[in-house]
N, C-alpha and C positions, 0 to 999 in steps of 0.2 A: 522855522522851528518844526522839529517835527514831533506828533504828537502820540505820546505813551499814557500808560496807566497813571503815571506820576504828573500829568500837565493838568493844571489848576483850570476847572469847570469843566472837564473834560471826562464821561463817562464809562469809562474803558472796564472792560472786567480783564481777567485773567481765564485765559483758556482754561485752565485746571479746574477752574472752581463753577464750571457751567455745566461738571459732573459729579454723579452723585453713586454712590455705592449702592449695591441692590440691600445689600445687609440693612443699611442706613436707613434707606426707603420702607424695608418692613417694619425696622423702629420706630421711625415717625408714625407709620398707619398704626402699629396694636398699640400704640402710645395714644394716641390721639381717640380708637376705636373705646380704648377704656377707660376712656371721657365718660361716656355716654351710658357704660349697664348698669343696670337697674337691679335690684334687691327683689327678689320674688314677694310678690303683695301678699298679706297675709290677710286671707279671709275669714269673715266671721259667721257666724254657723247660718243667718239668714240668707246672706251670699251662695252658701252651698246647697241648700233648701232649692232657692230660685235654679241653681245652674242644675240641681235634680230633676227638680221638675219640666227644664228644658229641654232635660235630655232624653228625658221619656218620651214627651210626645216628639223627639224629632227621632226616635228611635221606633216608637208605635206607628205615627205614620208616616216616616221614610218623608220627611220635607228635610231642605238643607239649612245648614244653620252656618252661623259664621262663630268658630271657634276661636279664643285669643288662649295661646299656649303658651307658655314664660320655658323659654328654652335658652341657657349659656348668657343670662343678663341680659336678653330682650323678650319682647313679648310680639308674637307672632301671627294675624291671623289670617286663616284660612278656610274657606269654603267646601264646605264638604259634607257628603251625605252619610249618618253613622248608618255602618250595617248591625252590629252587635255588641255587646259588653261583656268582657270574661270576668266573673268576679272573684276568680280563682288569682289572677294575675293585677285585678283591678285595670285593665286597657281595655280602651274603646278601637274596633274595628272599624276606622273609618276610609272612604272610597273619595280621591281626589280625583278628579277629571278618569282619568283609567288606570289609575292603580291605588293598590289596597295599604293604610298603611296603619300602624300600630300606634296610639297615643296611651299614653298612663294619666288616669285620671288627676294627679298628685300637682301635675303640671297643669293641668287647664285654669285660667285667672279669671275667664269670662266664657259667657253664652249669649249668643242671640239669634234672634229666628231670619231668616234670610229673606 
């Protein structure tokens, strides 16, 4: 007997179906990635107090701090040394490894000293 998709205990797939469309493949991932985002935390005024105060001194003496930034329903963080604050724009200058980049304060969730 010879053996097909159709013989009883017999595992066969069908060549067709061992592929998959690239289209399909993007939907599964933003389908499944938007499982997962998160609501930007809403902090209360002692929360912003703390992350003030932390950002002074890591802005007065230049130590690095570990940033959590909520950017596109995740929250992000990153190591980095602020160099300054515009409060014209409210964004922090801060220096990653070797290059400079621009945060708004609106988005930072968390501070801590590194």
């Amino acid at each position: 007997m010879k053996i097909n998709k159709l013989t009883k205990n017999q595992n066969l797939r069908w060549e067709s179906s061992r592929m998959m469309l690239p289209e399909h493949t993007e939907k599964i991932i933003s389908h499944n990635s938007r499982k997962e985002l998160i609501d930007k935390p809403i902090l209360d005024e002692q929360k912003w107090m703390e992350i003030n105060d932390l950002l002074t001194i890591a802005i007065e003496d230049y130590v690095p701090v570990y940033l959590s930034i909520y950017h596109l329903g995740n929250v992000i963080e990153k190591k980095c040394y602020i160099n300054k604050f515009n409060p014209i724009t409210k964004n922090l200058s801060v220096i990653l490894d070797t290059d400079t980049e621009e945060i708004s304060i609106k988005n930072i969730v968390d501070v801590r000293m590194a």
